[in-house]
N, CA, C and O atoms as a GROMACS GRO file, in nm:
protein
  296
    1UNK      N    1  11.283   9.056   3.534
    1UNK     CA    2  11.310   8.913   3.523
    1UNK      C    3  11.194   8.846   3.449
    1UNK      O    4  11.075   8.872   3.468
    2UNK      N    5  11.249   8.746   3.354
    2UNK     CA    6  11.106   8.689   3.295
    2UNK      C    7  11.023   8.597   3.364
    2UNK      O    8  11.051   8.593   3.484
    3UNK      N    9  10.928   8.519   3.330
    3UNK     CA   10  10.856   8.466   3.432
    3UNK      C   11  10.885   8.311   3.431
    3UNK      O   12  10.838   8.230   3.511
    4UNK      N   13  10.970   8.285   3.325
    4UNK     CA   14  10.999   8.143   3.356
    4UNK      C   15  11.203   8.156   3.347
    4UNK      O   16  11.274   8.244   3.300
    5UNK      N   17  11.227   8.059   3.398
    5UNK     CA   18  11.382   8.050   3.352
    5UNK      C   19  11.441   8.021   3.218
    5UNK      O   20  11.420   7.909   3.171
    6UNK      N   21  11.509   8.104   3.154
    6UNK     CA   22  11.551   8.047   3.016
    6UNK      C   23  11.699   8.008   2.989
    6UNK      O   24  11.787   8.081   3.035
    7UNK      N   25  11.732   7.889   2.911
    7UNK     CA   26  11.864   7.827   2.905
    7UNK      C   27  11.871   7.852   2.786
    7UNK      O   28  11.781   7.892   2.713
    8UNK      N   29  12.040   7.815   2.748
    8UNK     CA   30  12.091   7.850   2.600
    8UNK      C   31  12.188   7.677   2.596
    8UNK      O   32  12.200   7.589   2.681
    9UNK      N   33  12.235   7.688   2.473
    9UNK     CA   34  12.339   7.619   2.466
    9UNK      C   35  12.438   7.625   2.371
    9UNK      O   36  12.465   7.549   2.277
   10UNK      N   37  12.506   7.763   2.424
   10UNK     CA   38  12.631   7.795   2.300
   10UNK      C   39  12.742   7.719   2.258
   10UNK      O   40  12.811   7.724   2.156
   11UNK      N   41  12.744   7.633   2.382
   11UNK     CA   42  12.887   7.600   2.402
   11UNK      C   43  12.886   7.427   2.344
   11UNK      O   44  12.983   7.357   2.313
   12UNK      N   45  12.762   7.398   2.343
   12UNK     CA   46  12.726   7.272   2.229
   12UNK      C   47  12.736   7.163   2.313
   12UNK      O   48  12.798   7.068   2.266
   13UNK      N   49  12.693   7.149   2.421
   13UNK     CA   50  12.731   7.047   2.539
   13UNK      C   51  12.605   6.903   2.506
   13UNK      O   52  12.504   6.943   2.447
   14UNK      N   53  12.606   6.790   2.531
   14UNK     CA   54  12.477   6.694   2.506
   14UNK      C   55  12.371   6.732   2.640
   14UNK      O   56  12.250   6.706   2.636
   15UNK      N   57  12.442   6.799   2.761
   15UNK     CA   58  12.345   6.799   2.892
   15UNK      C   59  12.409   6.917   2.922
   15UNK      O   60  12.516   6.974   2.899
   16UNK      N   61  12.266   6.940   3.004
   16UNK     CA   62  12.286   7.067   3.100
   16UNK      C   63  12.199   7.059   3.202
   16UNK      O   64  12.078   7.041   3.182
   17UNK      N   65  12.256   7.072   3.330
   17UNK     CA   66  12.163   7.030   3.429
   17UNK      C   67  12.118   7.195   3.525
   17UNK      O   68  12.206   7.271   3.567
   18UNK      N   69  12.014   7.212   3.538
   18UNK     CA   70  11.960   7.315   3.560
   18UNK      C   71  11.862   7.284   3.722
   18UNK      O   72  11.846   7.180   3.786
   19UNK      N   73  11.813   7.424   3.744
   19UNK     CA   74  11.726   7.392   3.872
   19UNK      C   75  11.604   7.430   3.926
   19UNK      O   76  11.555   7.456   4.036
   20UNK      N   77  11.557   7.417   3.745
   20UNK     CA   78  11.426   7.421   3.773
   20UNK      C   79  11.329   7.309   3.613
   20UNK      O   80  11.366   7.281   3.499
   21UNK      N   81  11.220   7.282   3.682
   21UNK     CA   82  11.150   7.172   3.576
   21UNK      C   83  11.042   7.266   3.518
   21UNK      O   84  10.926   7.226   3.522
   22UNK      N   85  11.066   7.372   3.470
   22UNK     CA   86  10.956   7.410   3.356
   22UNK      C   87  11.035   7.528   3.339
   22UNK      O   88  11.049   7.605   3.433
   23UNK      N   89  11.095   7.552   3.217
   23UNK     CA   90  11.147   7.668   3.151
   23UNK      C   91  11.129   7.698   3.000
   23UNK      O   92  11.042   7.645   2.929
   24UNK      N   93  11.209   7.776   2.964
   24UNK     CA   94  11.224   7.826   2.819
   24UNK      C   95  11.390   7.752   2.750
   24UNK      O   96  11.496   7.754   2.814
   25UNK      N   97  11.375   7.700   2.628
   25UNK     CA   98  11.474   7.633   2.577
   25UNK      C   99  11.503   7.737   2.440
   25UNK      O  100  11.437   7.694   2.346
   26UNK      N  101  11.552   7.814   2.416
   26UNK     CA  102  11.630   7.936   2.303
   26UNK      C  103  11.710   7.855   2.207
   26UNK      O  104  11.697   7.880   2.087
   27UNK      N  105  11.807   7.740   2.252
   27UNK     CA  106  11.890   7.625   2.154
   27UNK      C  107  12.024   7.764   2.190
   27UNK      O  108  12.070   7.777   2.303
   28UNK      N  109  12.061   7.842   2.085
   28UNK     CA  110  12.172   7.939   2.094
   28UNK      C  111  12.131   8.056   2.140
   28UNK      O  112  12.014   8.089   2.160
   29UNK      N  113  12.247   8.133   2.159
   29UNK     CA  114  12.230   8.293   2.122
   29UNK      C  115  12.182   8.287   2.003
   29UNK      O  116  12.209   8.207   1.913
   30UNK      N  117  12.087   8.400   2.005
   30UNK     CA  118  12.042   8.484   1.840
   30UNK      C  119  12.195   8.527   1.789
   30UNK      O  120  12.277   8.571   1.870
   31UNK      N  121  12.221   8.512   1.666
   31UNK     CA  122  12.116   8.469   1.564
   31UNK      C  123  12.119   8.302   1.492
   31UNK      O  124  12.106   8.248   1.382
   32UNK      N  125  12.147   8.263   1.653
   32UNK     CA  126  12.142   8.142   1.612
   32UNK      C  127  12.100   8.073   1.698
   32UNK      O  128  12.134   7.963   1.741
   33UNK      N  129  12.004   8.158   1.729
   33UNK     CA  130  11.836   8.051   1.813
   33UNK      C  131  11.762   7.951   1.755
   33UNK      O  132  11.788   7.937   1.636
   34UNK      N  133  11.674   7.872   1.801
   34UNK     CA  134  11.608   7.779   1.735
   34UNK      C  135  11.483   7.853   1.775
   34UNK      O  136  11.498   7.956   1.840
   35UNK      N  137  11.324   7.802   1.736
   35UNK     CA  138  11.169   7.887   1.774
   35UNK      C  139  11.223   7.853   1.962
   35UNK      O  140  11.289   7.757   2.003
   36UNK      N  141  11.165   7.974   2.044
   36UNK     CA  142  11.158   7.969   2.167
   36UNK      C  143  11.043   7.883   2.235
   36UNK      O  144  10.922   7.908   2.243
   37UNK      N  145  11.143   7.735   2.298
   37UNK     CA  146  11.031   7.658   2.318
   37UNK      C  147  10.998   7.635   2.478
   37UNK      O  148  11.099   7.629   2.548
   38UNK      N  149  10.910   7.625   2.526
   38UNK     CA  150  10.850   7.593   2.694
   38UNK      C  151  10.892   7.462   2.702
   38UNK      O  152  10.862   7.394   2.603
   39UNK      N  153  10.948   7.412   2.783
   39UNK     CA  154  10.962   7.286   2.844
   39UNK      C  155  10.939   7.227   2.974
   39UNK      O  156  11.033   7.256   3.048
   40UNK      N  157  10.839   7.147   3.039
   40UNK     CA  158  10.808   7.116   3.132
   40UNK      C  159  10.824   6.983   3.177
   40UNK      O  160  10.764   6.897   3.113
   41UNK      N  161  10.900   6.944   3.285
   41UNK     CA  162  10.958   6.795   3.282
   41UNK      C  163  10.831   6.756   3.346
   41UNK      O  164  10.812   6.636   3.326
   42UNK      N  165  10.731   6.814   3.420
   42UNK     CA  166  10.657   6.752   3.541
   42UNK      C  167  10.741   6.666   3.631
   42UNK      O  168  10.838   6.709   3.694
   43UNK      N  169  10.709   6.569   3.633
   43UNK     CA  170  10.762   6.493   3.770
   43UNK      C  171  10.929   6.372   3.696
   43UNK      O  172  10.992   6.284   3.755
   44UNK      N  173  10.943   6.416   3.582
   44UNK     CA  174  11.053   6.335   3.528
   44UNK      C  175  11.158   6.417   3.521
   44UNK      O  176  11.138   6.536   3.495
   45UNK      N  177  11.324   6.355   3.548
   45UNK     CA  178  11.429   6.416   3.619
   45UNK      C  179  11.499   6.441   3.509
   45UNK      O  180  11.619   6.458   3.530
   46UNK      N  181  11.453   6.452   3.367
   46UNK     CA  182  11.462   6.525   3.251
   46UNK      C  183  11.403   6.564   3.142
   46UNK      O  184  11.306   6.494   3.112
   47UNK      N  185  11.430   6.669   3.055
   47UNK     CA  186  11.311   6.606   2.938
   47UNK      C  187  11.464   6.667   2.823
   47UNK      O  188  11.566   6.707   2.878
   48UNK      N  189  11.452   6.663   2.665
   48UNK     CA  190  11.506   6.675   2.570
   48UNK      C  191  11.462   6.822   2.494
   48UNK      O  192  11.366   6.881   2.545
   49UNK      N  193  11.504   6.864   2.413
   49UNK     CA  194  11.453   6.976   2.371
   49UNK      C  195  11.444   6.919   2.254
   49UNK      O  196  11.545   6.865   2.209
   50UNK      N  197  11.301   6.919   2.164
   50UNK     CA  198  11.276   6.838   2.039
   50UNK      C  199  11.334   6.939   1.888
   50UNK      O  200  11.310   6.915   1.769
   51UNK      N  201  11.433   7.078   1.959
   51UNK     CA  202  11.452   7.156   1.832
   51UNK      C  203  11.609   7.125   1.862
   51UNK      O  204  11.639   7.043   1.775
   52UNK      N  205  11.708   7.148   1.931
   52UNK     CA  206  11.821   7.147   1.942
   52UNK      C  207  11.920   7.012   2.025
   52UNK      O  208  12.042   7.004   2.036
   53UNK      N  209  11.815   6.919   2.073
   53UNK     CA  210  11.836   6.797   2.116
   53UNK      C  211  11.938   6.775   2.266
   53UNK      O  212  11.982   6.675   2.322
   54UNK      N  213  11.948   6.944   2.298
   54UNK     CA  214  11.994   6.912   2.403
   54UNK      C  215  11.929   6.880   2.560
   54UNK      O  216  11.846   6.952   2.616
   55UNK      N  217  11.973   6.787   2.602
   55UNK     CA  218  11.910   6.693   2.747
   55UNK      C  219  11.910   6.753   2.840
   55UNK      O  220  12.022   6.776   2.885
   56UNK      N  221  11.799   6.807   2.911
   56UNK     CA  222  11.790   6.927   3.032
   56UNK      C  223  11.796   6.751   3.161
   56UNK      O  224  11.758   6.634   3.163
   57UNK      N  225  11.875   6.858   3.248
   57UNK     CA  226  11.844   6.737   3.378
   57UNK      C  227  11.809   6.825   3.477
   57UNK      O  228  11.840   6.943   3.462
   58UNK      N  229  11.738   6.785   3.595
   58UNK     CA  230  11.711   6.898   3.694
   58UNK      C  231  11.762   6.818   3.806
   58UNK      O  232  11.729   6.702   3.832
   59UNK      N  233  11.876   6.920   3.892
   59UNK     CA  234  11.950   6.933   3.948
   59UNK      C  235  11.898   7.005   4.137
   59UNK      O  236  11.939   7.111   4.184
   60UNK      N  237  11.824   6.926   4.190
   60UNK     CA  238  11.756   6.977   4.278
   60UNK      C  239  11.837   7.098   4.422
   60UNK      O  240  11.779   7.161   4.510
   61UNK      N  241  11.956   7.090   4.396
   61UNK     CA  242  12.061   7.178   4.430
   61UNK      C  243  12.108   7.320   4.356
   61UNK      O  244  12.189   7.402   4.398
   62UNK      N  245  12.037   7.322   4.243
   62UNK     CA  246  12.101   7.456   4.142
   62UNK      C  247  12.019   7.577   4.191
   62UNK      O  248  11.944   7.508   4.260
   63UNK      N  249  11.977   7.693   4.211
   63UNK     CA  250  11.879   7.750   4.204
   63UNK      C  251  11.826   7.761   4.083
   63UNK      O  252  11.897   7.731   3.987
   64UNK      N  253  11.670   7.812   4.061
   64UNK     CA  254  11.563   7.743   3.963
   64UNK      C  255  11.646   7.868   3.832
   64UNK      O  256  11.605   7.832   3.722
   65UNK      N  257  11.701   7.938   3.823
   65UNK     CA  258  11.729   8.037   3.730
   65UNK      C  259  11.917   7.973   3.679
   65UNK      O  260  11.994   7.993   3.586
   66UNK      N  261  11.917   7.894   3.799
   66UNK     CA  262  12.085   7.849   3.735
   66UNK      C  263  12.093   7.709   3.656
   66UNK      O  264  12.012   7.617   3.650
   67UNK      N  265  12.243   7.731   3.587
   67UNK     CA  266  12.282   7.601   3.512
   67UNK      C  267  12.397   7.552   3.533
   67UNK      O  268  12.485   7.617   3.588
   68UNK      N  269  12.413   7.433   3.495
   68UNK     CA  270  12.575   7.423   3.497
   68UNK      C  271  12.567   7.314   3.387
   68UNK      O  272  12.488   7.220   3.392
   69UNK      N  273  12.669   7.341   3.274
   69UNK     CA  274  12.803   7.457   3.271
   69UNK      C  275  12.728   7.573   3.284
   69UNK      O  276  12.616   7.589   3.235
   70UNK      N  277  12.823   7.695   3.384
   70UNK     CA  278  12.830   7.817   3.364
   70UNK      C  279  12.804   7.877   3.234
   70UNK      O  280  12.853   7.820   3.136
   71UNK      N  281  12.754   7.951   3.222
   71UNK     CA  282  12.650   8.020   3.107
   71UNK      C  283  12.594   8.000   2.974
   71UNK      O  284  12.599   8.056   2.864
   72UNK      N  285  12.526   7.876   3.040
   72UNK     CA  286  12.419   7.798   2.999
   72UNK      C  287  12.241   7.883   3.060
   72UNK      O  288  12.137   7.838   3.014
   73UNK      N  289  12.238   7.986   3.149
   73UNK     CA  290  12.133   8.054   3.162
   73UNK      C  291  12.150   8.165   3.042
   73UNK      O  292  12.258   8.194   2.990
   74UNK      N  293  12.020   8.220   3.011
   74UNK     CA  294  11.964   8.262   2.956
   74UNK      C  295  11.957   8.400   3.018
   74UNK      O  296  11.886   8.487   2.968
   0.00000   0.00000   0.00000
């Protein structure tokens, strides 16, 4: 398992609410990833991904490795 949680967003959604506040943001599947970026909300109940623009929300009910929509993890 890697050491942080990583999300995707194949399915082209504006949000994805996840359940954990510091992960890895990929944008797609390869080969249509964006650079693999770290994202850390700290104490704010979202942050944006500045390569693929999609809006992470954290979802204090998800476990820290899940997403919803469904396979939106990494």
């Amino acid at each position: 398992m890697q050491k942080w949680p990583r999300f995707k967003n194949d399915i082209g959604v504006a949000q994805i609410a996840v359940g954990a506040r510091e992960f890895e943001c990929v944008g797609a599947s390869a080969p249509h990833d964006h650079p693999h970026i770290y994202l850390d909300m700290g104490h704010d109940p979202q942050i944006k991904c500045p390569y693929c623009g999609t809006l992470y929300i954290y979802q204090s009910d998800l476990q820290p490795y899940a997403a919803q929509p469904e396979g939106c993890a990494a």
